[in-house]
C-alpha positions in Angstrom: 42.4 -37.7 -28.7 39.8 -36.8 -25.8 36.1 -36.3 -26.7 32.7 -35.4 -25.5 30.8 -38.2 -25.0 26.9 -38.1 -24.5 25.3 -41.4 -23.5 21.5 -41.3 -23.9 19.3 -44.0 -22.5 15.0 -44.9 -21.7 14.8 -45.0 -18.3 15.0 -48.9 -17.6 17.4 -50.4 -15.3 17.7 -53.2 -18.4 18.9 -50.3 -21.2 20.8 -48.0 -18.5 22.9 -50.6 -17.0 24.5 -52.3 -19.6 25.8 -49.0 -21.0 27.8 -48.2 -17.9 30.3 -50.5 -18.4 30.9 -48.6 -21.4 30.7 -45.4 -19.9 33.2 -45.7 -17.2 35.5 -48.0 -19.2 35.6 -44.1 -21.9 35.7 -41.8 -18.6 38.6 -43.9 -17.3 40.2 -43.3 -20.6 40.3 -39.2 -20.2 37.4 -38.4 -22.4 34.6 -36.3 -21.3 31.3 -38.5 -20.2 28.1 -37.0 -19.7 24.5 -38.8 -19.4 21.0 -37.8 -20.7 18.4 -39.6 -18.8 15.8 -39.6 -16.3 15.4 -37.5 -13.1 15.4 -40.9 -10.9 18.8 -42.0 -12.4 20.6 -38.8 -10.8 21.6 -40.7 -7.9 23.4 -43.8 -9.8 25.1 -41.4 -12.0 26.3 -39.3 -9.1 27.5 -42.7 -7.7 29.6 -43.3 -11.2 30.9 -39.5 -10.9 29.3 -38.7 -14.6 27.5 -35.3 -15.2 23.7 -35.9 -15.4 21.8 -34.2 -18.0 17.5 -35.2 -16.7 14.8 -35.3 -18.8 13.3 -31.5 -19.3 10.1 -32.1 -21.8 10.4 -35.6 -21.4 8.2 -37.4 -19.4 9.8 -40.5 -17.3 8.0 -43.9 -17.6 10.3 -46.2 -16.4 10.1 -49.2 -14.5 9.1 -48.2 -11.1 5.9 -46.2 -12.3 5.0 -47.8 -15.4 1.7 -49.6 -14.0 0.9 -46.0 -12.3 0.8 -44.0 -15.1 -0.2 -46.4 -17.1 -3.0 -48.7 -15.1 -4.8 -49.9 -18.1 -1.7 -51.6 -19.8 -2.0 -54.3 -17.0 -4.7 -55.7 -18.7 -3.2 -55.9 -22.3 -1.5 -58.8 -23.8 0.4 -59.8 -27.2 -0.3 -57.4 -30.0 -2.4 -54.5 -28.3 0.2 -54.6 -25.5 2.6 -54.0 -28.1 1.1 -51.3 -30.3 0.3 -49.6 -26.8 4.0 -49.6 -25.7 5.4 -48.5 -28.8 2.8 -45.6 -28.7 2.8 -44.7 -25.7 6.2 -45.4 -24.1 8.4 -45.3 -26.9 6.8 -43.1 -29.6 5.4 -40.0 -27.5 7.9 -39.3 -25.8 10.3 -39.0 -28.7 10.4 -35.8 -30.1 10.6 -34.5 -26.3 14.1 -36.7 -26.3 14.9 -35.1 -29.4 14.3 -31.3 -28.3 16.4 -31.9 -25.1 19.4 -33.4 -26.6 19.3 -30.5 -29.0 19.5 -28.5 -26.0 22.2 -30.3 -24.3 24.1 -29.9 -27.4 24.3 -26.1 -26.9 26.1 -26.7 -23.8 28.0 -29.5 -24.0 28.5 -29.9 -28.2 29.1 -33.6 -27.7 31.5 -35.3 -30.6 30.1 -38.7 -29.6 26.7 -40.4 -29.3 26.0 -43.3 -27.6 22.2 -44.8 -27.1 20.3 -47.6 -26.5 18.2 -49.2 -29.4 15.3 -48.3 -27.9 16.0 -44.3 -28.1 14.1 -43.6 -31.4 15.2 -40.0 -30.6 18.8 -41.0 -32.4 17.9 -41.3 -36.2 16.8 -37.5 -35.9 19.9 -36.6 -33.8 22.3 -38.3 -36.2 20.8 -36.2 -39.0 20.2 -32.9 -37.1 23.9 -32.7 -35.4 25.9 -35.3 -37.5 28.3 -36.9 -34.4 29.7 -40.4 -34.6 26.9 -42.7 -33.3 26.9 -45.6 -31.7 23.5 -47.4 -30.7 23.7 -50.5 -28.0 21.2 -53.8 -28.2 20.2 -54.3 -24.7 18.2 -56.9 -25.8 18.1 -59.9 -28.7 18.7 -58.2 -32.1 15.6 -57.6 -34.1 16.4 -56.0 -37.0 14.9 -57.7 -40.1 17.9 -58.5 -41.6 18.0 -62.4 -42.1 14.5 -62.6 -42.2 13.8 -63.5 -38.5 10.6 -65.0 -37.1 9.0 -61.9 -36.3 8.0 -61.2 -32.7 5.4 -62.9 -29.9 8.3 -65.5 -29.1 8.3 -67.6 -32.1 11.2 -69.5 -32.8 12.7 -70.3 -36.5 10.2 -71.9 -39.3 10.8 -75.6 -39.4 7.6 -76.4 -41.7 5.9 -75.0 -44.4 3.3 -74.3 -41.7 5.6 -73.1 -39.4 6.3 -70.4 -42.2 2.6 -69.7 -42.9 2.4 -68.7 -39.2 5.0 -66.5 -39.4 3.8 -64.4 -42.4 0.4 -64.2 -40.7 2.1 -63.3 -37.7 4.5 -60.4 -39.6 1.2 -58.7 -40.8 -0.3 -58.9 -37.5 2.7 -57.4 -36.4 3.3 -54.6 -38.8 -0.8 -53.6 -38.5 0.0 -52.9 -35.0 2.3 -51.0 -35.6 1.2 -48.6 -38.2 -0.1 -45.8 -35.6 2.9 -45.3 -33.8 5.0 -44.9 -37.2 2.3 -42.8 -38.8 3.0 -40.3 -35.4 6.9 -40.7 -35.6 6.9 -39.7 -39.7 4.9 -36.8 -38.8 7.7 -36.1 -36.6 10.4 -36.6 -39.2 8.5 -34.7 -41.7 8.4 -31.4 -39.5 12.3 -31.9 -39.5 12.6 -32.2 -43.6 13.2 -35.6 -43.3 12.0 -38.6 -45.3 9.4 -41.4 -43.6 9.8 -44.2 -42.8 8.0 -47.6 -44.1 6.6 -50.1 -40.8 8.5 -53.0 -42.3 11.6 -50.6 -41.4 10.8 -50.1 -38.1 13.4 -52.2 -36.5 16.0 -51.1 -38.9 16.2 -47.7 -37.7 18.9 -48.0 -34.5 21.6 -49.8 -36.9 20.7 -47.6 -40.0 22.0 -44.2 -38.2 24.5 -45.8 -36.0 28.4 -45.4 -36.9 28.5 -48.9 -35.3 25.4 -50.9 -33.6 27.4 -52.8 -30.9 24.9 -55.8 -29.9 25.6 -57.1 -26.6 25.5 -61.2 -26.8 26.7 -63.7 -29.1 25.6 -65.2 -32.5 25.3 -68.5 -30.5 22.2 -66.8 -28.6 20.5 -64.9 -32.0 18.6 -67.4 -34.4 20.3 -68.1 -37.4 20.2 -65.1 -40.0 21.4 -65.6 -44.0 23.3 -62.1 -43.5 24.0 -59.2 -40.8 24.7 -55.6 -41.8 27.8 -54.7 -42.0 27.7 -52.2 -39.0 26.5 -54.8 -36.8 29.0 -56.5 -34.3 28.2 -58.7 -31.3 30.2 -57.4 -28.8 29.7 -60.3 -26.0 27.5 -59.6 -22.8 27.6 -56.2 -21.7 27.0 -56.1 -18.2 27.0 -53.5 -15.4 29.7 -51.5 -14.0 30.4 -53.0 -10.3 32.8 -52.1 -7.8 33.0 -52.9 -4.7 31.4 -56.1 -5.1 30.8 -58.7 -1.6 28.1 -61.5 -0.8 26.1 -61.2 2.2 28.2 -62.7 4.8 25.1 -65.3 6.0 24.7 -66.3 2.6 28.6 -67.1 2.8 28.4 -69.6 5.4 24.9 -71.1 3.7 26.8 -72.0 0.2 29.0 -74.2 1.5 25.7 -76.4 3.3 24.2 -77.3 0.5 25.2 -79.2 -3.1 23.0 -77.5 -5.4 22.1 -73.7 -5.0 18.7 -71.8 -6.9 18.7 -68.4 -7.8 14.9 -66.5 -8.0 14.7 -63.1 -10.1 11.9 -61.5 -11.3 13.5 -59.0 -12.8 13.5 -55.2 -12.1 10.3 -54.2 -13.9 7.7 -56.9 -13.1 9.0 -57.5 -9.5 5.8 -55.9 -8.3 3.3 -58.8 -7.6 5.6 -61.9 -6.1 2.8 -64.2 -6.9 3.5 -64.0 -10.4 7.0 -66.2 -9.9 8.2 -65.7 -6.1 5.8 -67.3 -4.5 5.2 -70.0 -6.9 8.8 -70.8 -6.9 9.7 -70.6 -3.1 6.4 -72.6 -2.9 7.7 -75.5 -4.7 11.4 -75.4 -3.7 11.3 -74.4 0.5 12.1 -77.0 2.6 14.0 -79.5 -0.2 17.8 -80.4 -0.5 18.1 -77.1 -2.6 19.5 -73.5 -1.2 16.9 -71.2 -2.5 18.2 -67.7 -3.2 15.6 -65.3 -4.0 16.6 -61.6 -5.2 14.0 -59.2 -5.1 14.6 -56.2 -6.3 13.6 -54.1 -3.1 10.0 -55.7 -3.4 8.4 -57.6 -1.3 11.1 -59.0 0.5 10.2 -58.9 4.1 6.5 -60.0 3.4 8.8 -63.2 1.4 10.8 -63.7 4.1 7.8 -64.2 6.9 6.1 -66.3 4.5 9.0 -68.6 3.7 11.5 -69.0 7.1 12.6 -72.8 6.0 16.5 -72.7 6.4 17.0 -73.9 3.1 15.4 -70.0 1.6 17.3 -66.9 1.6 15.4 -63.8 0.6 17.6 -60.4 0.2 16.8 -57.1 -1.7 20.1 -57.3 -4.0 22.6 -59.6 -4.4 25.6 -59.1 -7.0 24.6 -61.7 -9.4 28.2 -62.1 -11.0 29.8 -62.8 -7.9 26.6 -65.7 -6.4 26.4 -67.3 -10.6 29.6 -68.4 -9.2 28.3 -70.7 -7.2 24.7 -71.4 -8.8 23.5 -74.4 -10.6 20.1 -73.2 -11.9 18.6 -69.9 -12.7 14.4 -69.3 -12.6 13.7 -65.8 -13.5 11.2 -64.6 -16.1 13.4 -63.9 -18.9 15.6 -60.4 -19.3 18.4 -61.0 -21.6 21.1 -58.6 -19.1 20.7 -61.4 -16.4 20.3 -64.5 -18.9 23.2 -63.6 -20.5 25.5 -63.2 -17.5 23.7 -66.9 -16.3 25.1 -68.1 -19.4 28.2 -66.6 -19.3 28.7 -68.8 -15.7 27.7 -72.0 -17.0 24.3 -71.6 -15.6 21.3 -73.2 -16.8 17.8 -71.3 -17.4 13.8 -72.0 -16.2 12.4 -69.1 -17.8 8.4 -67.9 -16.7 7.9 -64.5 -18.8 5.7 -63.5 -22.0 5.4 -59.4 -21.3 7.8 -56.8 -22.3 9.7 -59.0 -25.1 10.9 -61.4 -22.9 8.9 -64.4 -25.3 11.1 -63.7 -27.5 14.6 -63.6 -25.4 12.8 -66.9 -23.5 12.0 -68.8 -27.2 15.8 -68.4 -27.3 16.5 -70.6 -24.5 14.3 -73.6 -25.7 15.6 -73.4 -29.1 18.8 -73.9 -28.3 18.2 -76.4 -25.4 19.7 -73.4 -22.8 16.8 -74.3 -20.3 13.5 -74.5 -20.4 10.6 -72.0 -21.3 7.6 -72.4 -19.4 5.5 -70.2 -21.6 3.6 -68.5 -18.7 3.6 -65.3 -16.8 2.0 -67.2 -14.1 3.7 -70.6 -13.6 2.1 -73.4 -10.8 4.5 -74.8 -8.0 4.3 -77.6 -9.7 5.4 -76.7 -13.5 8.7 -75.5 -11.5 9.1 -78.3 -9.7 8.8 -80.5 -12.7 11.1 -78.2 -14.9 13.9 -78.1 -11.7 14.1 -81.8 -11.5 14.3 -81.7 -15.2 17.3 -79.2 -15.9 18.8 -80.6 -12.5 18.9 -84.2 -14.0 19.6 -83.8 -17.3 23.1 -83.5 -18.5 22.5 -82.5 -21.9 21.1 -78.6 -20.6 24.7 -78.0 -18.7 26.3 -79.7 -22.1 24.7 -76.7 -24.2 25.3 -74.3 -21.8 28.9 -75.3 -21.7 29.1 -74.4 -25.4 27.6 -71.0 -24.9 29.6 -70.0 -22.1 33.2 -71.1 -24.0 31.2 -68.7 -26.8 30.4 -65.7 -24.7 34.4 -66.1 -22.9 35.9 -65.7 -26.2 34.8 -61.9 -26.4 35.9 -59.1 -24.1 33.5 -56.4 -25.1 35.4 -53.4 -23.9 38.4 -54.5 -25.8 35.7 -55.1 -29.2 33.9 -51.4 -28.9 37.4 -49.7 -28.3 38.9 -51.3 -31.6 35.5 -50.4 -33.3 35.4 -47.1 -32.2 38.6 -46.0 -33.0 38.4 -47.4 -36.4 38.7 -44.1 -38.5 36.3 -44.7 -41.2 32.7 -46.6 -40.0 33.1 -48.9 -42.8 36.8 -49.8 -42.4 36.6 -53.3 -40.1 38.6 -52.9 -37.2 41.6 -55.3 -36.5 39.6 -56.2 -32.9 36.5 -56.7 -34.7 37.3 -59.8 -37.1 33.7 -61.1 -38.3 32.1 -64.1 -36.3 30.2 -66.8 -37.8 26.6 -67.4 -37.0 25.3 -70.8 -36.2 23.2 -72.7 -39.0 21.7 -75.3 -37.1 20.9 -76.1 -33.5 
C-alpha cells in the first residue's frame, strides 16, 4: 500500500545525503515522497524530482554559512564548542522545525516520518501527530545504551584510570549540556509533555522512532553490553548517484601511477585549505604517489596554481564511489558518510579532525587499527608524511580493513529498511532484520 512519506532533515550535506538513497529507493516504489528542509536544498531536491517543503520559521545554519552567522564559534573548542552547538544550532531552532511540520501536515497529512538523529523536532512530532517514525544515524551511534565512553573522542576504558576519566568526563559532558535541555523542556512543557533528564539526551531519536535505522556496522561502533531493541545497523547509507563518470584526465593519470591518495576535507570545514589541503599536497606533491585532492568547490583554483606537480590533481567534485575504486589511502578529517564508504572499498584511513564530532568518528579508526588518527585539526607536512609511509607499509592496516569491508558487504541497507519498515508491528523483528552480533574485543 502507497503512503505519504515526509523526510525531514538539518541542513548539512552529511544528514541530507545519506537519506536520499532512502528516499528515491520509497519514490521508486510508488509512494508519495515529500522533503522538509532548507531553502538552499531546493535545487538537489528538484534534481531528485521530490516536492520541497523549505524552512518557514526556521532559520537555515547549515554548512555553507555556519562561520557567518556564527563568527564567534571559530574560536570555541571541546566542551563550550559543544554546549554552543547544541544551543544554538540544534536547540533554537527546534520548536520552529516543529511549528512547520505541523503546518506541512495540514497539507500533505503524511503517514510516514522519516528524520535524521539530529532533528530534535521528532520526539514532539511523534507525540503531536502519532505517524510511524523512522529516525536515521548519520553519524556513530551515541545513545547511552551500553554505557559508551562518553564524547571528546575517547575510546573504550582499558584501566581503572581510563574509567576515572571517563566519569569525569560524563559530568563534564552532561554540565554542558544542561542549558540547552533546560530550553528544550520548556518547549515540551508548553506542549503537555513530560521533560526530559540530560543523561537522556542522546536517547531521544531511538526512543520516538518506530525503528532507528543506524547507518554502519557493529564492527565500526565500540563494543556495547546491549542495543535497544529498535536499533538496527542498516550498513552504510550513502548518497543517491546517477549518472556517475570520472574526469576523463584523471582516467588516463590512474593507470601512471601504483599507489593513488585521495584528499577531503569534508563539506563543512573545506573553508581554510591550510587546515589539511595544503599540509597534505605539501608533503605528498612531487613523490611516486597520484595525489587526488577533492574540494568541495573551495579553493580549488588557488590549489591548483600552488601545486602544478604532475603527480596532483585538484577538482571541485569527484564521485568518490567510483575513484575508492582505485584508491589505496584516504586523508580526510574525519566524517563518518565518506569513512564509511572508504571502508566499504578496502581503503585505509589518515584522519586530521577534532571539531563537529569527528574525534569521536576518528577515535574509531585507531581503536580498531582502521588507519590512523592524528589528533589534530592542524596537521604538519610532516605528521602526514610519517603516517602515509606508515599505513602504506604496513600490512596489518589493509588486514583490518579487509575485515571491515567483508562486514559492511554483508548488508544491503535498502533491502534491511524495507523488511523493517514493512514489519507490521515495530516490535515484531522482521525476517530481513535478523540481529547482528557486536564485537567484544578488538
Amino acid at each position: 500500500m502507497n503512503q505519504r512519506i515526509l523526510f525531514a532533515t538539518m541542513p548539512f550535506d552529511g544528514h541530507f545525503s545519506p537519506l536520499t538513497s532512502i528516499a528515491m529507493h520509497l519514490k521508486e516504489q510508488g509512494h508519495d515522497v515529500r522533503w522538509y528542509a532548507g531553502p538552499s536544498y531546493a535545487s538537489k531536491l528538484a534534481s531528485l524530482g521530490i516536492p520541497h517543503f523549505p524552512f518557514q520559521r526556521a532559520r537555515e545554519v547549515s554548512g555553507e554559512n555556519i562561520a557567518d552567522v556564527f563568527p564567534e564559534r571559530a574560536r570555541l573548542k571541546g566542551p563550550k564548542l559543544l554546549s554552543f552547538d547544541m544551543e544554538q544550532v540544534f536547540v533554537a531552532n527546534v520548536e520552529h522545525h516543529y511549528r512547520d511540520i505541523l503546518d506541512v501536515h495540514e497539507t500533505f497529512p503524511f503517514d510516514v516520518f522519516v528524520c535524521d538523529a539530529a532533528l530534535y523536532a521528532a520526539p514532539l512530532v511523534a507525540a503531536k501527530l502519532s505517524p510511524r517514525m523512522y529516525s536515521i544515524g548519520v553519524g556513530p551511534f551515541v545513545a547511552t545504551a551500553g554505557d559508551p565512553p562518553p564524547f571528546f573522542g575517547l575510546k573504550p576504558a582499558r584501566t581503572m584510570v581510563d574509567k576515572l576519566v571517563q566519569r569525569i568526563a560524563r559530568v563534564l559532558l552532561y554540565s554542558t549540556m544542561k542549558r540547552g535541555v533546560k530550553t528544550y523542556n520548556g518547549l515540551l512543557a508548553s506542549e503537555g509533555l513530560p521533560p526530559v533528564k540530560v543523561a537522556e539526551w542522546f536517547d531521544l531519536s531511538h526512543r520516538c522512532a518506530t525503528y532507528f535505522f543506524q547507518s554502519g556496522v557493529p564492527g565500526f561502533d565500540f563494543p556495547r553490553r546491549d542495543l535497544p531493541g529498535n536499533v538496527k545497523f542498516v550498513g552504510p547509507l550513502l548518497p543517491y548517484r546517477k549518472g556517475r563518470v570520472l574526469p576523463v584526465g584523471l582516467v588516463g593519470k590512474l593507470g601512471e601511477y601504483q599507489t593513488v591518495i585521495v584528499i577531503s576535507q569534508g563539506t563543512v570545514d573545506n573553508t581554510d585549505a591550510e587546515k589539511l589541503f595544503a599540509p597534505a599536497l605539501e608533503a605528498l606533491k612531487g613523490g611516486s604517489h597520484l595525489v587526488v585532492a577533492t574540494t568541495g568547490g573551495k579553493n580549488t583554483e588557488e590549489l591548483r596554481r600552488r601545486y602544478p606537480e604532475a603527480n596532483v590533481v585538484v577538482e571541485d567534485f569527484i564521485e568518490f564511489d567510483l575513484l575508492f575504486e582505485h584508491t589505496d589511502l584516504f586523508i580526510c578529517n574525519g566524517g563518518y558518510g565518506s569513512i564509511l564508504l572508504a571502508l566499504s572499498k578496502g581503503v585505509p584511513v589518515l584522519s586530521a579532525g577534532v571539531r563537529e564530532g569527528k574525534n569521536d568518528i576518528n577515535a574509531r579508526i585507531d581503536y580498531f587499527r582502521f588507519g590512523i588518527d592524528l589528533k589534530t585539526e592542524r596537521p604538519t607536512p610532516q605528521k602526514i608524511a610519517k603516517g602515509v609511509g606508515r599505513l602504506i607499509g604496513d600490512k596489518r592496516f589493509a588486514q583490518n580493513v579487509e575485515r571491515i569491508r567483508a562486514e559492511l558487504e554483508t548488508y544491503l541497507p535498502l533491502d534491511l529498511i524495507d523488511g523493517f519498515m514493512a514489519a507490521e508491528d515495530a516490535d515484531e523483528p522482521s525476517a530481513l532484520g535478523a540481529s547482528r552480533t557486536y564485537q567484544t574485543a578488538v
